[in-house]
N, C-alpha and C positions, 0 to 999 in steps of 0.2 A: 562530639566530633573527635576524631583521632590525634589530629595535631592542627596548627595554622593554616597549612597547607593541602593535609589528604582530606578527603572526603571520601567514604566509606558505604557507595550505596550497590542496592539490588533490583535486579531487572524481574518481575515474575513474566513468563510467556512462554511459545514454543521456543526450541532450541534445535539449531541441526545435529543431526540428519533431518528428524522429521523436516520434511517438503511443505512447506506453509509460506506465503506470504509473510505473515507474523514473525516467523524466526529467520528468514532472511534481512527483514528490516532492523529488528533488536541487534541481531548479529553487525551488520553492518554501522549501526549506532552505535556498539559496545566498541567495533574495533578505531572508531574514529574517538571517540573519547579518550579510549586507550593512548593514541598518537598524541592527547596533549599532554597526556601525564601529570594531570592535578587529581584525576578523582582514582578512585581502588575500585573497578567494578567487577560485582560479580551474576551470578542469574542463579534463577530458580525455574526449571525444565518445567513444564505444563506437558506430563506424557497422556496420550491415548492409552488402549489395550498392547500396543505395542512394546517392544522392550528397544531402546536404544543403549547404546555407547556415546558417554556425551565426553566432550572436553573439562580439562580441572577447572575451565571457568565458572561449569558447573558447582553451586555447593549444595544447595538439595534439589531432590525432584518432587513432585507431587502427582498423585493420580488425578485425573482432570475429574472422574465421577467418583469417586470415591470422597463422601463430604467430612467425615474425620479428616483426611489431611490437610483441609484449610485449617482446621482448631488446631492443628498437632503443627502447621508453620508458623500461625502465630504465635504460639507458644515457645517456636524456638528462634524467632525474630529477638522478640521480648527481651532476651536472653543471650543474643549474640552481638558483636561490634557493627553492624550495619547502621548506619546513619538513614537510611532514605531507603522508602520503598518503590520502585514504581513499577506500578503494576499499568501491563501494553492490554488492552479491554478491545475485544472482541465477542459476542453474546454467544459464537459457538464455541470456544475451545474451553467455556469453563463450566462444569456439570452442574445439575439441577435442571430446575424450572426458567429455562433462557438464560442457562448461566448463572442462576441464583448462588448457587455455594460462594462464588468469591465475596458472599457478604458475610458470611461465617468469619472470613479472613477479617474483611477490615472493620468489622463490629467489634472483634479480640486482641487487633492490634495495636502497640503503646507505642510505636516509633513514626515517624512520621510517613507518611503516603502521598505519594502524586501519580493523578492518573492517566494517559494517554489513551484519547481514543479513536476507534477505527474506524467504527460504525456511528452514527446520528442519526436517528429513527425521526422523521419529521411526523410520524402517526404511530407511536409505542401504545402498544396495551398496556395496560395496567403494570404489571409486573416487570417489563421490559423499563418503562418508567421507573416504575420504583427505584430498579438496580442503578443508573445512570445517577438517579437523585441523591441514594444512597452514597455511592462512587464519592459524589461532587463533597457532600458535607460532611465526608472523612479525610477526604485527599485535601491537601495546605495547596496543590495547584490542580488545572485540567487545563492538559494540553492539546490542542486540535490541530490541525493539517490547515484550516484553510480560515480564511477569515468570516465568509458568508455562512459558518455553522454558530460561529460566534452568539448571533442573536437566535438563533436556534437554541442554546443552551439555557440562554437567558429564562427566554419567553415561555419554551414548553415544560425545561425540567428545572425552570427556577437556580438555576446557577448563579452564581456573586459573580457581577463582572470583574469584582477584582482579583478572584480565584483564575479567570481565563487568560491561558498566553499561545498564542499562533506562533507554531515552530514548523517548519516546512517539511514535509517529506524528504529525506537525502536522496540526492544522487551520487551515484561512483562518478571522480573525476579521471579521466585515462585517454591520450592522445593516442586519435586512431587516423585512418586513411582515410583518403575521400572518398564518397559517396563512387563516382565513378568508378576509382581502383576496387573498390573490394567486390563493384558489380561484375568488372572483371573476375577476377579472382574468382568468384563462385557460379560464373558463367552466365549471369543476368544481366551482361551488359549492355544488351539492347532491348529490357523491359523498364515499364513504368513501374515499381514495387509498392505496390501496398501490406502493412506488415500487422498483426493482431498476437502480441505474447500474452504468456501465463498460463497457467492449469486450466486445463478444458474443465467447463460445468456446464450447464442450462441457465445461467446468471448471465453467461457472457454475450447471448443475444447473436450471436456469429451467424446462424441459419439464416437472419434478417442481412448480416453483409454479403453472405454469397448469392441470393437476390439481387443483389443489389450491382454485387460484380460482374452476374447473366447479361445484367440491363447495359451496363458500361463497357462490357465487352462486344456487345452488339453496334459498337461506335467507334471503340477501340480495340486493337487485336494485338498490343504488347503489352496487354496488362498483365501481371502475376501479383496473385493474393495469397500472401506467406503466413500459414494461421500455426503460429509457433507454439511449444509445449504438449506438457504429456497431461493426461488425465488426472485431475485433481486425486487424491490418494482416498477424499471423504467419499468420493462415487463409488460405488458397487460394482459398476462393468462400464464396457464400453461404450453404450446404448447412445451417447449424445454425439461421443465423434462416428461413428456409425451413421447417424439419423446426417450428420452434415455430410460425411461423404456419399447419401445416396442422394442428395440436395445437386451434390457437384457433377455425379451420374445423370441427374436430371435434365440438368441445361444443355450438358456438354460444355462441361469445364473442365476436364481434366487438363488441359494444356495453359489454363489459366488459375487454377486452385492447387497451392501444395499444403501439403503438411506435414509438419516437420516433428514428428510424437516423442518427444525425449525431453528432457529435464537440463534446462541451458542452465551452462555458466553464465555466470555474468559477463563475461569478455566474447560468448558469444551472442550475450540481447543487444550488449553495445557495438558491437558488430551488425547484427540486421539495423541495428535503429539508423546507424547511419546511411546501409545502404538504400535504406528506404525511402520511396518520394513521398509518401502519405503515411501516417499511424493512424488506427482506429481502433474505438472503443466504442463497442455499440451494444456496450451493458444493457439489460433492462433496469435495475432498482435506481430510481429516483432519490432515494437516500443514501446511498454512497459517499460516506464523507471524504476517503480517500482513495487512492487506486497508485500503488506502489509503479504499476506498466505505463500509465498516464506521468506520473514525476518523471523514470525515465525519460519519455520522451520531449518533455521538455525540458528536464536537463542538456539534451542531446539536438534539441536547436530544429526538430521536426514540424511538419505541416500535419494540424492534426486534426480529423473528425472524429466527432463522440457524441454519442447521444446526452442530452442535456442534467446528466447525475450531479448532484450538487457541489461534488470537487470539480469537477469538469467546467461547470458554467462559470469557476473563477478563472480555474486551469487557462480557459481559453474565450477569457475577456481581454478586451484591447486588444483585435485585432490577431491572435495567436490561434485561431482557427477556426472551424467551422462547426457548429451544432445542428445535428438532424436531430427528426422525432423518433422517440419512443416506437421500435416493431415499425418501423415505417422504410422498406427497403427504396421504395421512390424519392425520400426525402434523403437516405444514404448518397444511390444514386444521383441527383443534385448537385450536394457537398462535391463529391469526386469529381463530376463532370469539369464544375467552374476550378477548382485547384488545379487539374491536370490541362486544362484551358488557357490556363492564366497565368504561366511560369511567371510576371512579374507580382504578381498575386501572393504566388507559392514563396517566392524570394522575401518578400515583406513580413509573410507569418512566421516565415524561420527566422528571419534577424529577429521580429519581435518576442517569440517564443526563446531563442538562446540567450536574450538578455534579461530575463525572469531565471532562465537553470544554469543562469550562474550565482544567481545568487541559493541552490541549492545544494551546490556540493555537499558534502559530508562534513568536511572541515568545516564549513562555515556554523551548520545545523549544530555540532557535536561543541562548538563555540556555545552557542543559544542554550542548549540546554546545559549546561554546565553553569552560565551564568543564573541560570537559573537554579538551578542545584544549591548555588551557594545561596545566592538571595534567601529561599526557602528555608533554609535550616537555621543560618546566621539568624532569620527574622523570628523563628521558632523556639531555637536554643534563649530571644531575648524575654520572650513572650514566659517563655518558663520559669526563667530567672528571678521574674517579676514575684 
């Protein structure tokens, strides 16, 4: 450790520009640590075939399939003043066999490791397995998003309960307008708003909510369903928002389906989240351990349906919203009906949901893990000594 006070660690993951969930999140957690000013952080870029322009935050980069440069980081970990590694895990953004290379890394590395994870496979093949297994009995912590992955880790990939600490997903904190004014403002002031963010893929299950909106629209005639974001950057074309706007062709929704194809700031998701009566998230994988669009929205105090993914089923226990099934736009339909039914309903799940995203801000999270930062190395640096 550098002195009393600093702690000297690195982030491996995406970094922006690139467009990723991942490097939005790390980004966001770097710049809240930043604000308490005890630790030194820096990152290590995870690039595709693309070439970015990164910030001096950056200190190395790494080719994601290129497996020499997992040998050749560790090699200059080894070597450099970084106290802590932590490495943000994801099974797509690190090359090989489901990500295998990032074991190259922590098989060669001599400084210490903690791992954050995004994904929890409740059914891993073998190798998927392994990698996780592997992660846990190098990394001194694993950190998860939610509590009910917890025995998840335990039970399937053998993880030490004492290795595991639940740190919440951040939200940005930022005083916005009400819900009414901004529907003003952007001319939806006399619709019911149902709002769906993040990068279009075939993951996100959306075809099954605009089903689902035909069915609800046939009852109600001021609904609008705002399916925000631009085309994940990993797709090839446009093939899935295509297949959903001929879904909206289908029904005759155009007067009730928009879409908004651009890449939001963040001042503009907390902007829809609040104008919105409803969130949803009507993913298909069942193993979803986290959903960065799902923490928003409970940061931001929303009535939210979501199919039953296993951050979600904690997301939106105790009363903080409602879970449909799986591909099921009748069981969508449902959900909407009784919220949009039952304004004191809807009032209940929001107080109960904003008093869960407050305890999510950034400050609080970027508290958690720092406390933990030290814990970890102070207990490592004793363990060495010995």
């Amino acid at each position: 450790m550098q002195n009393n006070k600093f702690l000297n660690v690195a982030f491996l993951s995406t970094w922006p520009p690139r467009q990723c969930g991942l490097a939005t999140f790390t980004q966001d957690l770097v710049r809240a640590i930043d604000e308490i000013a005890l630790v030194e952080t820096n990152v290590i870029a995870v690039n595709n075939s693309e070439h970015r322009e990164y910030s001096d935050k950056v200190i190395y980069e790494i080719n994601q399939n290129n497996q020499g440069d997992y040998l050749e980081l560790a090699e200059k970990l080894n070597h450099s003043k970084i106290d802590l590694l932590i490495i943000e895990h994801e099974y797509g953004i690190y090359g090989g066999d489901y990500g295998d290379y990032i074991l190259d890394l922590v098989n060669n590395i001599e400084i210490p490791v903690m791992t954050t994870l995004h994904t929890i496979l409740t059914e891993p093949n073998d190798k998927q397995k392994l990698i996780i297994k592997t992660l846990s009995e190098k990394s001194v912590k694993i950190i998860t998003m939610a509590k009910n992955t917890s025995k998840l880790l335990k039970n399937i990939y053998g993880v030490s309960p004492i290795k595991i600490e639940v740190i919440h997903h951040g939200v940005p904190k930022k005083e916005v307008p009400s819900r009414q004014t901004l529907k003003d403002k952007f001319g939806y002031g006399d619709k019911q708003l149902i709002s769906t963010f993040g990068l279009l893929s075939p993951g996100k299950g959306i075809e099954y909510a605009i089903e689902a909106i035909a069915e609800i629209c046939a009852v109600s005639s001021d609904i609008l369903y705002l399916v925000l974001g631009q085309t994940h950057p990993d797709q090839k074309d446009e093939s899935y928002r295509e297949k959903l706007q001929a879904l909206v062709i289908k029904y005759n929704l155009e007067k009730n389906v928009k879409f908004i194809n651009k890449y939001l700031s963040k001042d503009e998701i907390i902007q829809y989240l609040q104008m919105s009566d409803v969130y949803m998230t009507p993913y298909l994988s069942k193993d979803q351990a986290v959903s960065g669009t799902l923490a928003y929205a409970v940061g931001y105090g929303r009535a939210i349906i979501s199919t039953p993914y296993l951050y979600a089923q904690e997301m939106l226990s105790e009363d903080r919203g409602l879970l449909a099934e799986f591909k099921n736009p009748d069981s969508i339909f449902r959900c909407m009906k009784y919220i949009l039914d039952n304004p004191d309903e809807k009032a209940r799940m929001e107080k109960n949901t904003i008093n869960l995203g407050k305890t999510m801000y950034w400050d609080i999270v970027a508290k958690n893990y720092i406390n933990v930062f030290m814990k970890t190395v102070m207990v490592n640096e004793e363990i060495g000594a010995v």
